[in-house]
C-alpha positions in Angstrom: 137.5 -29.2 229.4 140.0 -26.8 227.9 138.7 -23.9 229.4 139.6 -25.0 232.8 142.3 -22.4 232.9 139.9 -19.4 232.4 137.5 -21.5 235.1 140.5 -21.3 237.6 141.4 -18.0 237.5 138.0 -16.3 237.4 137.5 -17.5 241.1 139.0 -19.1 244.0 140.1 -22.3 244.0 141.5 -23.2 247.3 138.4 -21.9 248.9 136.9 -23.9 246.4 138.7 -27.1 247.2 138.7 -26.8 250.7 134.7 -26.4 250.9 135.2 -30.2 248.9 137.3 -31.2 251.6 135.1 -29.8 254.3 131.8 -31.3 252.5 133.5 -34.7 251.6 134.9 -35.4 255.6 131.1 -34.3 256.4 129.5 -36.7 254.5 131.9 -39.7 255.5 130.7 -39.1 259.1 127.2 -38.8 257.9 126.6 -42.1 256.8 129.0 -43.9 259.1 125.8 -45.6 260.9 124.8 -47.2 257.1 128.6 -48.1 256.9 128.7 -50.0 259.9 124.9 -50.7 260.0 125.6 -55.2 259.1 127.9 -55.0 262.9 126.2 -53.0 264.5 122.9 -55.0 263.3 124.3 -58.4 264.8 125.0 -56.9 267.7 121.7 -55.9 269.2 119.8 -58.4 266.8 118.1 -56.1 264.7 114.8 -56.6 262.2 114.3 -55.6 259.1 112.6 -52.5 260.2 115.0 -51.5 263.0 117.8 -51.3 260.2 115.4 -49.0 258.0 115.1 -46.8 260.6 118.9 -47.1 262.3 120.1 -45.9 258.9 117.3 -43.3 258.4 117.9 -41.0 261.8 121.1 -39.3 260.4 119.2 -38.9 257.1 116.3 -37.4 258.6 118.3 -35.1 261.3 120.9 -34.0 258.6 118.1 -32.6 256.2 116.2 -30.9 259.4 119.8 -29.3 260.4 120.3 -27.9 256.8 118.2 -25.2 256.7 118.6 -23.8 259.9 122.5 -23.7 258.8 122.1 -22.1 256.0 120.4 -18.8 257.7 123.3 -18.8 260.4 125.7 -18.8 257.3 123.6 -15.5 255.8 124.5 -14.2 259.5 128.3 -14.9 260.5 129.5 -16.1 256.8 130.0 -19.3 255.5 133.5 -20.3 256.7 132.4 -19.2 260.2 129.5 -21.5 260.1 131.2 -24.1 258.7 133.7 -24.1 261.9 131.1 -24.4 264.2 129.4 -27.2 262.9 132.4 -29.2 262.4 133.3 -28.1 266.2 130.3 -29.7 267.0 130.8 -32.7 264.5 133.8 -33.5 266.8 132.1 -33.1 270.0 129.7 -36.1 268.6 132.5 -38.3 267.6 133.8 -38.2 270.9 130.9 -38.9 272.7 130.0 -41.5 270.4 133.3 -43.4 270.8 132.8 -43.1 275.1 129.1 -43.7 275.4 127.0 -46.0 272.8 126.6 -49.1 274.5 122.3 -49.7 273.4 120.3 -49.7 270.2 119.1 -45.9 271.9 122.1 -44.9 271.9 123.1 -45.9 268.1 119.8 -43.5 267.6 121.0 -40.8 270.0 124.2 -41.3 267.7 122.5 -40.8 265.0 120.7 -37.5 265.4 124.7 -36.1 266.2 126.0 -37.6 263.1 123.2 -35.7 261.4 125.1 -32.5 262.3 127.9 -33.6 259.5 124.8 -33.8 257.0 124.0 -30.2 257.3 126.9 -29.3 255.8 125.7 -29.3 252.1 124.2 -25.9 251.5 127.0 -24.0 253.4 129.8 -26.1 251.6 128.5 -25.7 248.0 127.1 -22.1 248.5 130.7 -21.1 249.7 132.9 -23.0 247.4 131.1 -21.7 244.8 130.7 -18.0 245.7 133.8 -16.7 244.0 132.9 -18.0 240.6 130.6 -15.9 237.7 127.3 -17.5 236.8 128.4 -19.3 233.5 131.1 -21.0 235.6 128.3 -21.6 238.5 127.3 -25.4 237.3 130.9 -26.5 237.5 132.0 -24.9 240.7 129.2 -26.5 242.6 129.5 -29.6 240.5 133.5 -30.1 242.2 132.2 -28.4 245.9 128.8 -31.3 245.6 131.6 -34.6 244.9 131.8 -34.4 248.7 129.5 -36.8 248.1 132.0 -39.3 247.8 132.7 -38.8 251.0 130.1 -41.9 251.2 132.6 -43.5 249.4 135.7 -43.3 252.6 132.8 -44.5 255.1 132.2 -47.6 253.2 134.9 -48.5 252.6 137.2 -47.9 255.8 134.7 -48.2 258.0 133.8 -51.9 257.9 137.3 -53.2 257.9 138.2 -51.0 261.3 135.0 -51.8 262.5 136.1 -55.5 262.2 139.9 -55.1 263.4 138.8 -52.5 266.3 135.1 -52.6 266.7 132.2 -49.9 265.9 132.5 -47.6 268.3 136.6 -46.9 267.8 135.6 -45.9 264.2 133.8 -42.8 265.4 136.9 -41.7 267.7 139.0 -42.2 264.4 136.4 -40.6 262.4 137.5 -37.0 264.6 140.8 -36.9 263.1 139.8 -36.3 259.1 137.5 -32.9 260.5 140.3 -31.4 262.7 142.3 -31.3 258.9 139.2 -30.5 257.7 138.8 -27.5 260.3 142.2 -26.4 259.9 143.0 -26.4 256.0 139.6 -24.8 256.3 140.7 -22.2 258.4 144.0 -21.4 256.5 142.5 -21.0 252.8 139.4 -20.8 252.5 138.3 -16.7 252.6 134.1 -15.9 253.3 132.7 -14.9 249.1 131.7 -11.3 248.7 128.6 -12.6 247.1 126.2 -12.5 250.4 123.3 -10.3 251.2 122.6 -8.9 254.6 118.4 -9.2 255.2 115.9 -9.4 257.9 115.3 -13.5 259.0 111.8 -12.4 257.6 113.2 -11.9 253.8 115.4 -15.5 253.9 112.0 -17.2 255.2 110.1 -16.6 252.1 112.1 -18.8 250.2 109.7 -21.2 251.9 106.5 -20.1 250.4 108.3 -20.0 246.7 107.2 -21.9 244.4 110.3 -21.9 242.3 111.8 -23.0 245.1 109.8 -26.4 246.2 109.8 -27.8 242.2 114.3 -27.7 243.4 113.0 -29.4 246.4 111.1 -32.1 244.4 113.9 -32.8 241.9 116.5 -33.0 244.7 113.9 -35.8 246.1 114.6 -37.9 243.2 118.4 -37.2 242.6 119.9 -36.9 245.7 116.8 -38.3 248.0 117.7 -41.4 246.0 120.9 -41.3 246.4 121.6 -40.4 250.4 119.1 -43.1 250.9 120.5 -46.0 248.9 124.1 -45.1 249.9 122.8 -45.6 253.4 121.0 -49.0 252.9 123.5 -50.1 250.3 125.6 -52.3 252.6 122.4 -53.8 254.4 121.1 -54.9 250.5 124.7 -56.4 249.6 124.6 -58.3 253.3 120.5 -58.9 253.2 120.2 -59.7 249.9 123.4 -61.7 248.1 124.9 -63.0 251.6 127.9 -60.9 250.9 130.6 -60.7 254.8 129.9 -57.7 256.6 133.7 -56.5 256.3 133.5 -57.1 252.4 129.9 -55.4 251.5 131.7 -51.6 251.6 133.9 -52.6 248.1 130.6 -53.5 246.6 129.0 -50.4 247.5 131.9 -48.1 246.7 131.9 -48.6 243.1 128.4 -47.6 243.2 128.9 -44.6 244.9 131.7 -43.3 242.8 129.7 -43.0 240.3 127.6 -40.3 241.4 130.5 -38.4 242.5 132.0 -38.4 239.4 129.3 -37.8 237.8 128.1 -34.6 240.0 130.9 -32.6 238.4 130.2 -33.9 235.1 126.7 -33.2 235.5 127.4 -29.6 236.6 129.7 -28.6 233.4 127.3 -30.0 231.1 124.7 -28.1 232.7 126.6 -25.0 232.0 127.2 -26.2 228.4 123.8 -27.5 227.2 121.1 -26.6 230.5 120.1 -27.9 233.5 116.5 -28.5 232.5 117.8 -30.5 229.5 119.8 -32.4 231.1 117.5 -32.9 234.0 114.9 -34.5 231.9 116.7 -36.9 230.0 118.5 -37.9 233.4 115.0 -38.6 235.1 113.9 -40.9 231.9 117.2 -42.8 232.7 116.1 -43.2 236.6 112.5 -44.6 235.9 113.9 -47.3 233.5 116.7 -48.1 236.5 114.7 -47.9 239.2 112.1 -50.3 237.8 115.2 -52.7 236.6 116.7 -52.6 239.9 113.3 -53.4 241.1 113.3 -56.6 239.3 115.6 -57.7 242.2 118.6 -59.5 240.0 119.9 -62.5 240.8 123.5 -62.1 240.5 125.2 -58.9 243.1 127.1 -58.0 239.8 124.0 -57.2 237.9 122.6 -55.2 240.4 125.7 -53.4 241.1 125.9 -52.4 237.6 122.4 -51.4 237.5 123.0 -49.3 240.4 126.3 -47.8 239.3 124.1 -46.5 236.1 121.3 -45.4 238.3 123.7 -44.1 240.9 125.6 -42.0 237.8 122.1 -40.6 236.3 121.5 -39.1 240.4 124.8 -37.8 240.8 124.7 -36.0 237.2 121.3 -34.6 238.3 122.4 -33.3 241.2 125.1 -31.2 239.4 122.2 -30.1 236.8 119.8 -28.9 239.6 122.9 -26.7 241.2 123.5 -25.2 238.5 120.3 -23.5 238.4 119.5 -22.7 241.6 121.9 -20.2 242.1 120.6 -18.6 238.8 117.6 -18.0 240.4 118.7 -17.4 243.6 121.4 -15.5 243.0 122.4 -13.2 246.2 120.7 -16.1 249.0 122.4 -19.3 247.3 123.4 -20.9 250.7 119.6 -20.1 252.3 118.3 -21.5 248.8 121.0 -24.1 248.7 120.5 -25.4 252.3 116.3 -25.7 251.8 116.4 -27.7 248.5 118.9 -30.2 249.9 117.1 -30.3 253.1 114.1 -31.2 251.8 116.1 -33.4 249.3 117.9 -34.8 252.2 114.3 -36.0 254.2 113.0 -37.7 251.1 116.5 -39.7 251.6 115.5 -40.5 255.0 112.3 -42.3 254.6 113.6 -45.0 251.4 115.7 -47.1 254.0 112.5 -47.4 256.0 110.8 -47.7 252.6 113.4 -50.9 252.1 112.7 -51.9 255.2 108.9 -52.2 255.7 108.9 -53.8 252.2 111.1 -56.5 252.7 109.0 -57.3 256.2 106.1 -56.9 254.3 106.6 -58.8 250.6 109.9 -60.1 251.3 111.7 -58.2 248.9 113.1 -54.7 248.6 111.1 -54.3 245.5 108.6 -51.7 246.9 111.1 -49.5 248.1 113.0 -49.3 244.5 109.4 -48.9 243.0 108.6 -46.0 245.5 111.5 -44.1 243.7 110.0 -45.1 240.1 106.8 -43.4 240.9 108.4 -40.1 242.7 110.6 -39.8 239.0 107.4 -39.9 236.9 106.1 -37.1 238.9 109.1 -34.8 238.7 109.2 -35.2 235.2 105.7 -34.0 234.4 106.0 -30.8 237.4 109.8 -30.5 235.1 107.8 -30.5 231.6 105.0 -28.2 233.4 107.5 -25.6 234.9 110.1 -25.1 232.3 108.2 -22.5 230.0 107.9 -20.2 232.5 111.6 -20.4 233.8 112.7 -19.6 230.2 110.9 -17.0 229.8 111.9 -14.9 232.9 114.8 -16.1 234.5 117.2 -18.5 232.7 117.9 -19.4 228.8 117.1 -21.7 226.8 117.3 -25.2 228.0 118.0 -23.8 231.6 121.3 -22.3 230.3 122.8 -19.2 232.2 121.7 -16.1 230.6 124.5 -13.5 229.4 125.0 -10.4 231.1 123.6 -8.3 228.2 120.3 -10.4 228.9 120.9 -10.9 232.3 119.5 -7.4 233.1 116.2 -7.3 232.0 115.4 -10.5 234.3 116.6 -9.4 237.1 115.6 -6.3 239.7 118.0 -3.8 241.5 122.1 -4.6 242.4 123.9 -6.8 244.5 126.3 -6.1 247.0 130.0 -6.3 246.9 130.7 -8.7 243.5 129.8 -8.0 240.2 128.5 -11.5 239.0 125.9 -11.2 241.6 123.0 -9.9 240.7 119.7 -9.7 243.0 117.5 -12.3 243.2 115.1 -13.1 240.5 111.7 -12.6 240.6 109.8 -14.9 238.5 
């Protein structure tokens, strides 16, 4: 990546890599549940269905709080929005560590860990807003690898849990988002690239159809992956008898992957196109899926299936970032925060997926099948839509168009930042 230097200096990278910080501490807390799901499971004698849904209530209330974030950041700016949910993220920490005592309570818990989850549009929309289109792909590439904040939760959380017990690891979990709040608060500074509209305007990103063909390939690449990272210590404990306090090193080099990966996945997007890429990455997660469905004997062989299947999600991720801000280009966080909340949901129902399956057949089969099926359909809505995108909105291969082309896709100016032009209309 020698032109790193010229990526650097054409935006700002402590607001940048504080929005990574901010996003990363976020995620940790949002999965904590899935972390610690093997203790908190023996301790209120929990079925296979009870853990599906345990671990999907975060999932599900993360994606439902993305959205609505994403309009109060078009309101009182980014940085101000993300304050106030980490605020809040702290407020459930702390009640969490005083109150959970019942499996209603681990739910109750659940819906306030959520609150970190919403984080996604507002961090990648606002670490990304001071960089230029062709560098768009890679910026939201390094703001998305908060997703290994997954990684911290797995693999601190079980040990504490062990040494201290669950409920201490949420009151410990409140010291990573006070740094979070305050290196946030001392670097970061709110991008120049958002537009003031009526609620009315940001709601009809709703009915675009542009916009719900992002929300079906963010089902499949990071859908699949919230969801799995969630139910991945339950399948190491369930599955291959691995100790509770143990099952988070397993799942940790699987998650790394896709974190690395996001950022890789981004700066190739800028290089050879996100529609490209995407395709050849959803080939790769039909042939893993149905491998991992084959249930493999040996934990190794499934973790190395996953780490492959785990890397084709994360890359995915970072190629379906780097076009929606293409086509989006002055609503990014509203745009951002739908496609990963409805992302986020399809997440949300594959641990219960996991769940009724094993009950049902006695093996998690079904539930790695169920993400088989939902990649075969992505690809064909991918192979029907791209046509159209190329012809009005980005280049060839779903690379950023040049300026000198840029203007005769795109209708009147943006305000305040001369990279951002209005949004597309396709």
């Amino acid at each position: 990546m020698g032109s790193f230097k010229a990526f650097r200096h054409s935006g700002h990278l402590p607001t940048l890599l504080t929005a990574l910080l901010y996003f990363d501490f976020c995620f940790a807390v949002w999965v904590l549940n899935g972390a610690m799901a093997p203790f908190i499971s023996a301790e209120f004698k929990l079925d296979d269905v009870d853990k599906g849904f345990m671990m999907s209530v975060p999932v599900l209330a993360g994606a439902l709080m993305r959205f609505p974030l994403g309009i109060l950041s078009q309101y009182i700016g980014r940085k101000n929005a993300a304050q106030v949910e980490m605020g809040a993220i702290v407020l459930a920490l702390s009640g969490g560590y005083f109150f959970v005592d019942s499996y209603a309570g681990v739910i109750a818990m659940g819906v306030a860990l959520g609150i970190a989850g919403a984080s996604f549009g507002v961090a990648l929309s606002l670490g990304s807003g001071w960089f230029p289109p062709k560098y768009k792909g890679l910026a939201m590439g390094i703001a998305g690898a908060g997703n290994s904040g997954a990684v911290l939760a797995v693999l601190f959380a079980p040990p504490l849990a062990e040494a201290h017990g669950w409920r201490t690891v949420y009151g410990l979990a409140v010291l990573p988002m006070l740094l979070a709040m305050a290196l946030l608060q001392i670097f970061a500074k709110e991008p120049p690239d958002r537009e003031h509209k009526s609620l009315k305007d940001y709601l009809k990103i709703l009915v675009d159809r542009d916009a719900w063909v992002f929300n079906l390939m963010y089902m499949v690449t990071f859908g699949g992956y919230i969801g799995l990272t969630s139910f991945l210590p339950t399948l190491f404990h369930d599955q291959y008898h691995i100790p509770k306090k143990s099952v988070g090193s397993y799942a940790a080099i699987i998650i790394v992957a896709a974190s690395v990966l996001r950022v890789l996945g981004g700066w190739m997007a800028d290089k050879i196109g996100g529609l490209r890429l995407l395709r050849d990455l959803l080939i790769a997660i039909i042939v893993l899926t149905g491998l991992a469905a084959l249930m493999p004997s040996s934990p190794w062989v499934m973790v190395a299936v996953l780490v492959a299947c785990f890397a084709a999600m994360g890359a995915g991720n970072g190629a379906v970032f780097q076009l929606v801000p293409l086509r989006f280009k002055t609503t990014t966080a509203v745009a951002g925060s739908l496609v990963g909340e409805i992302g986020a949901l399809a997440g949300g129902f594959l641990p219960n997926a996991m769940g009724i399956g094993r009950k049902t057949t006695g093996s998690f089969a079904p539930g790695f099948l169920a993400g088989t099926a939902l990649s075969i359909a992505v690809l064909v809505t991918l192979a029907i839509v791209s046509r159209r995108w190329t012809r009005t909105w980005v280049g060839e291969g779903g690379k950023a168009l040049d300026d000198a082309h840029g203007h005769s896709h795109s209708h009147g100016h943006s305000h305040g930042h001369p990279h951002a032009a209005a949004t597309a209309k396709s």
